[in-house]
C-alpha positions in Angstrom: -16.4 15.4 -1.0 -14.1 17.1 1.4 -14.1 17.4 5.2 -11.9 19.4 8.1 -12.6 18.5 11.4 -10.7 20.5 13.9 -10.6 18.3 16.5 -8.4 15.2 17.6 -8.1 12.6 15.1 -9.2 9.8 17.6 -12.8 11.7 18.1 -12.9 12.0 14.0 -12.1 8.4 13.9 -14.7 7.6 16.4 -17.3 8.1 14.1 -16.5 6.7 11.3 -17.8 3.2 10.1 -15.5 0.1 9.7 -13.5 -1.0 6.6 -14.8 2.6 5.4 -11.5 4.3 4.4 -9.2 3.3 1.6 -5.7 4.7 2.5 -5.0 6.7 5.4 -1.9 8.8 5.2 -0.6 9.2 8.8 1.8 12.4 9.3 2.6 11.8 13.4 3.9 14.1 15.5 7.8 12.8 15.7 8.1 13.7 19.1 10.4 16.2 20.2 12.1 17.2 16.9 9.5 20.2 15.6 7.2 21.9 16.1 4.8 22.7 20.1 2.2 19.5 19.2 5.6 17.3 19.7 6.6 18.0 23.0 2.9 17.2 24.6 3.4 13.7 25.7 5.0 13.0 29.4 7.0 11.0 27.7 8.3 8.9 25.0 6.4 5.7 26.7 3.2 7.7 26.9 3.7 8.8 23.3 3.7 5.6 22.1 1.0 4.2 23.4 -1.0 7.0 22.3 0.3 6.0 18.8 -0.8 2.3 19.3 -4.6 3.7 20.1 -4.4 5.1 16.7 -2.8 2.5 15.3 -6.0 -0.1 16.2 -8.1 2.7 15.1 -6.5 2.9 11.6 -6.9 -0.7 11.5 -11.0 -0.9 12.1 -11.6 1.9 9.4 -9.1 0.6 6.6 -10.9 -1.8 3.8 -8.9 -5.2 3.6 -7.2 -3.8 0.5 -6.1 -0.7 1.7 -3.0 1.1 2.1 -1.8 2.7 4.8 1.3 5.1 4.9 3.1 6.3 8.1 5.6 9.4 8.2 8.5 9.6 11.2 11.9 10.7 12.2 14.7 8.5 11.4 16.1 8.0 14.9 12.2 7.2 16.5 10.3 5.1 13.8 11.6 2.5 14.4 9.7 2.5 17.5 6.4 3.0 15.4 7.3 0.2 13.3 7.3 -2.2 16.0 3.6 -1.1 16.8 2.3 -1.4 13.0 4.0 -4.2 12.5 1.6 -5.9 14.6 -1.6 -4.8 13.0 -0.7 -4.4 9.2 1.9 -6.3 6.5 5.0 -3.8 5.9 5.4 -3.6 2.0 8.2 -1.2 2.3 10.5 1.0 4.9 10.6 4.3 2.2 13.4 6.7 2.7 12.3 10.3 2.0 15.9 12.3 0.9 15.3 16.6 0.4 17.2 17.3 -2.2 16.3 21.1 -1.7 19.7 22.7 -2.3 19.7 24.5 0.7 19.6 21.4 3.1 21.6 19.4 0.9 24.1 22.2 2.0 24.6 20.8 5.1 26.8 18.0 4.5 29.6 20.8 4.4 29.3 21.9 7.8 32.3 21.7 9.8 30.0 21.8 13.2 28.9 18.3 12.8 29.7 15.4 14.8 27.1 12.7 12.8 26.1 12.6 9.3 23.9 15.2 8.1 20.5 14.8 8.2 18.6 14.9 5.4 16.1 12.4 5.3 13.0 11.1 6.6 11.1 7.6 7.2 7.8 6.6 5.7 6.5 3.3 6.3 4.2 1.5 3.2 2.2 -0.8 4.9 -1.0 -2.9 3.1 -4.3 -4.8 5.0 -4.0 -7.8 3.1 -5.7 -10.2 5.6 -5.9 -13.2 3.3 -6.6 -13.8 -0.7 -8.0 -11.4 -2.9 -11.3 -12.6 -4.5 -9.4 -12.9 -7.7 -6.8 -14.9 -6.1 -9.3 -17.4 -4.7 -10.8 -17.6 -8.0 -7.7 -18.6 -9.4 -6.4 -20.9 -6.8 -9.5 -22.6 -6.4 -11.3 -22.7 -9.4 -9.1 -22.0 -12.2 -5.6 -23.9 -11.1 -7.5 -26.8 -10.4 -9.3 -27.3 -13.5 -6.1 -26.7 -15.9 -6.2 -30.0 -18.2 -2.0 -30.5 -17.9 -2.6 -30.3 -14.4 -4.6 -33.0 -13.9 -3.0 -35.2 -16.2 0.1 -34.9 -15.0 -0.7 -35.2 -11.1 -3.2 -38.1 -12.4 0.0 -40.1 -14.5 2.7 -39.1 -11.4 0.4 -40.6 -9.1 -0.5 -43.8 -10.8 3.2 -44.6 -11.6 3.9 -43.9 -7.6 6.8 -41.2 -8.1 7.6 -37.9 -6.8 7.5 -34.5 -7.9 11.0 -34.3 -8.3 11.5 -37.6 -10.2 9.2 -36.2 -12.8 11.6 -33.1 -12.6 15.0 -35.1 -13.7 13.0 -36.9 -16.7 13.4 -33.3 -18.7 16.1 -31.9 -16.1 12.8 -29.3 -15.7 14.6 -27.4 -12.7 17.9 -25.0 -12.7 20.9 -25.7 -10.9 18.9 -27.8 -7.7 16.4 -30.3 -8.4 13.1 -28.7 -5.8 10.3 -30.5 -8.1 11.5 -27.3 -10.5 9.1 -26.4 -13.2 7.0 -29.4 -12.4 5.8 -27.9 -9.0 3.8 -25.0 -10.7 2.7 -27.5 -13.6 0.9 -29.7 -11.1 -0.8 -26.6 -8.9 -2.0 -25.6 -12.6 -0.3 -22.0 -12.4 2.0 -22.7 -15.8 2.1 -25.0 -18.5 4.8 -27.2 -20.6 5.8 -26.7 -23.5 5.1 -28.9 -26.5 8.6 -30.6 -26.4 7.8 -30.6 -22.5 4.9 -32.5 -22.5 6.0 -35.0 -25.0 9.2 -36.0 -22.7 6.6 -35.9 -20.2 4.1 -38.6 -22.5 7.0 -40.8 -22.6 8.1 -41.1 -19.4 4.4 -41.4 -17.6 0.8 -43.4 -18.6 -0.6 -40.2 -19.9 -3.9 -40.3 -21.1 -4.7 -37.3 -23.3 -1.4 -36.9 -24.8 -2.5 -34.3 -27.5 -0.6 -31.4 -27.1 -2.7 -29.1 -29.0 -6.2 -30.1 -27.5 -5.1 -29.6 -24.0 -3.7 -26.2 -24.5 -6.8 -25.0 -26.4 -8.8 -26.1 -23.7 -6.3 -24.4 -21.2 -6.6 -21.0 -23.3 -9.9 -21.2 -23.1 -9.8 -21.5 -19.4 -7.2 -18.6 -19.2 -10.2 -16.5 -21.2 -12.8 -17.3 -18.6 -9.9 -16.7 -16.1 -9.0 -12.4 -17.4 -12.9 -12.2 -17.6 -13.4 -12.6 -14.0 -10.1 -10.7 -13.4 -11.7 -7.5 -14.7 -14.7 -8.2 -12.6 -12.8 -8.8 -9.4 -10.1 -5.9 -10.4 -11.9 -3.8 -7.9 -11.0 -6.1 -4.7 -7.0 -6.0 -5.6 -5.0 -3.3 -3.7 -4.4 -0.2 -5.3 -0.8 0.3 -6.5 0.2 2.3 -9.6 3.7 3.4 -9.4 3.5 5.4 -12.2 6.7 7.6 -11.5 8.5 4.5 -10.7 10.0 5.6 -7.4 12.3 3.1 -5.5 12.1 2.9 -1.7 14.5 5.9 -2.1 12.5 8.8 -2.9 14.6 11.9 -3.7 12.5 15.0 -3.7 13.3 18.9 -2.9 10.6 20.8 -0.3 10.8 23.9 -1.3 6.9 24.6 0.6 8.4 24.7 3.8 8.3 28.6 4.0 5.0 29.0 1.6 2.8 27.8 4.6 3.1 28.8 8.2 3.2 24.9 9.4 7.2 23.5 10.4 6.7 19.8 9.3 5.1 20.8 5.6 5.6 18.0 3.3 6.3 18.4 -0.2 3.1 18.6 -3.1 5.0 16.3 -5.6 5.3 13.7 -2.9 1.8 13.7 -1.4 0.6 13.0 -4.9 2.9 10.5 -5.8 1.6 8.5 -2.3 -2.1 9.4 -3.5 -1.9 8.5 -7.1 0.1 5.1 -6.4 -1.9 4.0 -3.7 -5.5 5.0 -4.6 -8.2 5.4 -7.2 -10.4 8.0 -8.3 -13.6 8.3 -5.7 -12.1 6.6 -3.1 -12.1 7.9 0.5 -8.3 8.9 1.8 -8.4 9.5 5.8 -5.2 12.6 7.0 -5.4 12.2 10.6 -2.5 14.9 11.0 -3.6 17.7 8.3 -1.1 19.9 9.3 -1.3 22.7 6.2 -3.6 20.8 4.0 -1.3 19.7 1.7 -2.9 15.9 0.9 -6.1 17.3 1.3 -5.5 19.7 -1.6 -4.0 16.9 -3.6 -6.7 15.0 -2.4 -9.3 17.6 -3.8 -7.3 17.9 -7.3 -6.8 14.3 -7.9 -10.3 13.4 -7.4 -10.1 11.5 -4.2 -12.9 11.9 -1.7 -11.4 13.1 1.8 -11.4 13.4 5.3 -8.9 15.5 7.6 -8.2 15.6 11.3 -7.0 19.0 12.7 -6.8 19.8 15.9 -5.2 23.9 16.2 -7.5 25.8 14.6 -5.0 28.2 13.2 -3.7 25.7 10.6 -7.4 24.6 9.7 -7.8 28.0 8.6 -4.4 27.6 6.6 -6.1 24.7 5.4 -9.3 26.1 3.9 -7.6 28.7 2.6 -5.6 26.7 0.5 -8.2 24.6 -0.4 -10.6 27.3 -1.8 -7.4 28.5 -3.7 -7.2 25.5 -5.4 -9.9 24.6 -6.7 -12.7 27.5 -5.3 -15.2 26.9 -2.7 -15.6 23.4 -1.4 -18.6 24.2 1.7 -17.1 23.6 4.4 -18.4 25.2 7.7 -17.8 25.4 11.3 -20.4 23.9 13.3 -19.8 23.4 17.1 -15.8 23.4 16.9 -16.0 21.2 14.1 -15.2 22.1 10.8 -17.6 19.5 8.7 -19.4 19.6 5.2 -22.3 17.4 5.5 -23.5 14.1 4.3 -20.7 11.5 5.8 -21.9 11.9 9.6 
């Protein structure tokens, strides 16, 4: 499923339902660097407070464990950032470099008085409001029902000493005694080891000191645990790095003259963002299509879409390339609004 609207992203986004959209993929004008949409605003004030309207939008239609990705220009984003920062968890500040020979080129310019410019900003930020399902599952019913936990935290209490008293019996810490090893033994996220556990018998009133019963038991709990973890594996956020990208992403554009649009962004990159951050089926929002560039690697990746577009000449770019890429999707205009049915 693929829709254009040609309209302002904020009427889009108007009807759409909440926690509906699974990564959004925001391209924003940069503001009077490129392009006529930058340099529609008063000024920078009233720019960014249209950016904070979106902002709270993007926040009502993301799903808890979505992703949310925002593009701008290195001198201005950081002004975004403080807005974002209020509504969603930053994961990363990525660093965009074109390595496109032809703008690596200017670093040899004698005419410059900074350092050249050839990067941009894209901020990674996820919804995360609280634990996963599969965390809470683990934190409150697996952790506490791990048989060394229970024991231990049963024997430290009834001999009335601390965590990190248990931590010098075995020197179970590195180089600063902070209740070390212990610590995670007791909240039941790790277990001893067999030589562990026996300086651990003989140093506390221990009840089930037998090694290898306990640890069956605790497999067995670890079993029930991985079962649940596949059924829950839906709820995590999605994040697949399969090219193993850094927060320095070096990447040539060499589409900037293949599309009549002046802030095109690079195929190999939109993919990368799609495929890391998202899962087949699920439902990516562009509220800046621009030339249809994550929409077509929306389309070929298997993602279900929806763009925002308001100048109608580059939603024409857009279905062209779309039907070019994969043949007729169905999309239509109908009253100024470039829609395929079923979604509204």
């Amino acid at each position: 499923m693929l829709q254009l609207h040609n309209e302002d992203c904020l009427l889009t986004m108007s009807r759409m339902e909440d926690k509906s959209v699974n990564l959004i993929i925001a391209d924003f004008p940069y503001f009077e660097v490129k392009g006529e949409f930058d340099f529609i605003w008063k000024d920078f004030d009233e720019f960014l407070a249209w950016v904070e309207v979106c902002a709270k939008e993007f926040k009502r239609i993301l799903t808890d464990n979505g992703s949310l990705y925002v593009y701008g220009d290195a001198k201005k984003i950081a002004y975004k950032q403080i807005i974002f920062d209020k509504y969603f968890n930053l994961e990363n500040s990525l660093i965009w470099e074109n390595t496109n020979p032809h703008k690596q080129q200017i670093i040899f310019s004698d005419e410059l008085r900074s350092y050249g410019k050839m990067t941009e900003r894209i901020l990674f930020y996820s919804n995360e409001v609280g634990m996963t399902g599969l965390e809470f599952i683990e934190k409150e019913y697996i952790s506490p029902r791990n048989p060394f936990s229970k024991e231990l935290k049963k024997a430290r209490l009834n001999k009335g000493v601390s965590i990190n008293q248990v931590a010098e019996y075995g020197k179970f810490y590195g180089n600063v005694n902070h209740g070390g090893a212990v610590t995670n033994w007791e909240r039941g996220y790790s277990i001893p080891s067999k030589e562990q556990w026996k300086i651990l018998c003989d140093n506390l009133p221990i009840g089930r000191k037998e090694y290898e019963d306990l640890r069956k038991e605790y497999e067995d709990l670890r079993k029930e645990y991985e079962d649940l973890r596949k059924e829950y594996e839906d709820l995590r956020r999605p994040f697949n790095n399969k090219i193993k990208h850094g927060e320095v992403i070096k990447l040539p554009n060499y589409e900037t003259t293949e599309f009549k649009h002046p802030t095109i962004k690079p195929r190999k990159l939109c993919k990368d963002l799609i495929e890391t951050s998202s899962r087949e089926n699920d439902l990516i929002y562009i509220p800046f299509a621009g030339s249809g560039t994550e929409m077509e690697q929306c389309q070929l990746l298997n993602r279900r879409c929806i763009g925002s577009e308001l100048e109608k000449k580059y939603c024409d770019i857009i279905e062209d390339r779309l039907k070019k890429a994969k043949g007729e999707v169905g999309l239509f205009e109908e009253e100024n609004t470039r829609i395929q049915q079923g979604l509204f």
